[in-house]
N, C-alpha and C positions, 0 to 999 in steps of 0.2 A: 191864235183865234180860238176863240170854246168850240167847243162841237155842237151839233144840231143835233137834240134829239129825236128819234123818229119814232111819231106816235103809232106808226105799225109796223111790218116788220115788211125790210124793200125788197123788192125784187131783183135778184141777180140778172133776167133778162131784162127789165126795163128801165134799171138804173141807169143814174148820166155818173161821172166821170165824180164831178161834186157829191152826188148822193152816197159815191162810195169812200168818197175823201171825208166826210163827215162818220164815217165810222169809227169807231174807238181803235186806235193802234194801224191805222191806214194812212197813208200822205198820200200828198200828189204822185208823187211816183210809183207808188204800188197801185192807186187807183188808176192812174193810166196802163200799169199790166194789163189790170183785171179788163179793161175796157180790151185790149190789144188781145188780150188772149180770144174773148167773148167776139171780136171780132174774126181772128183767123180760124177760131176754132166751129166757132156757130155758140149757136144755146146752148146754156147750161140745161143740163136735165137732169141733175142731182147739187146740191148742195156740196158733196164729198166732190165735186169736180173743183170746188174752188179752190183746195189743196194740189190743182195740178201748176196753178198762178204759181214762178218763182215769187219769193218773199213770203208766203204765207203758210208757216208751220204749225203743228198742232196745236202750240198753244193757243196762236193767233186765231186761227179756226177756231179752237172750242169756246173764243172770247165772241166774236161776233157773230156764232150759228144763230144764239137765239133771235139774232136783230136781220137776218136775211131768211129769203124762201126762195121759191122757182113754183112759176105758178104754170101750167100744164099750158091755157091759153096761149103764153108768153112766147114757149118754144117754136110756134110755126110762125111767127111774124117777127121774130127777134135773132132769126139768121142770115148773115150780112148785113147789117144795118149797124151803121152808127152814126151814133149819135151827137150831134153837133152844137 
């Protein structure tokens, strides 16, 4: 299936599961990490956190920084919750 591009750049706290599967060089699987981790771990509140996701090494990181952020709002209502 082609990927979706996203006309901004997403949010590691308020992305779903899909919005991270449509990233360049993400499946299902690694997108359910990111979700699992964002879960047990709480909000991101750097970008460099998502290099703590197994699966996701430098390269893969420096492929999709420019397509994610973490927006400061996000972290106080994006811990514990997932999303369904």
């Amino acid at each position: 299936a082609p990927k979706r591009s996203h006309p901004r750049q997403l949010d590691l706290n308020r992305a779903t599961e899909e919005d991270f599967n449509a990233l360049p060089g993400i499946g299902p699987r690694l997108a359910e990490r990111i979700m699992e981790y964002r879960q047990s771990v709480g909000a991101f509140h750097s970008l460099d956190e998502l290099r703590e996701v197994k699966g996701i090494g430098k390269k893969k990181f420096e492929r999709i920084r420019p397509l994610v952020t973490v927006t400061q709002d996000a972290i106080s209502i994006g811990r514990g919750k997932k999303a369904t």
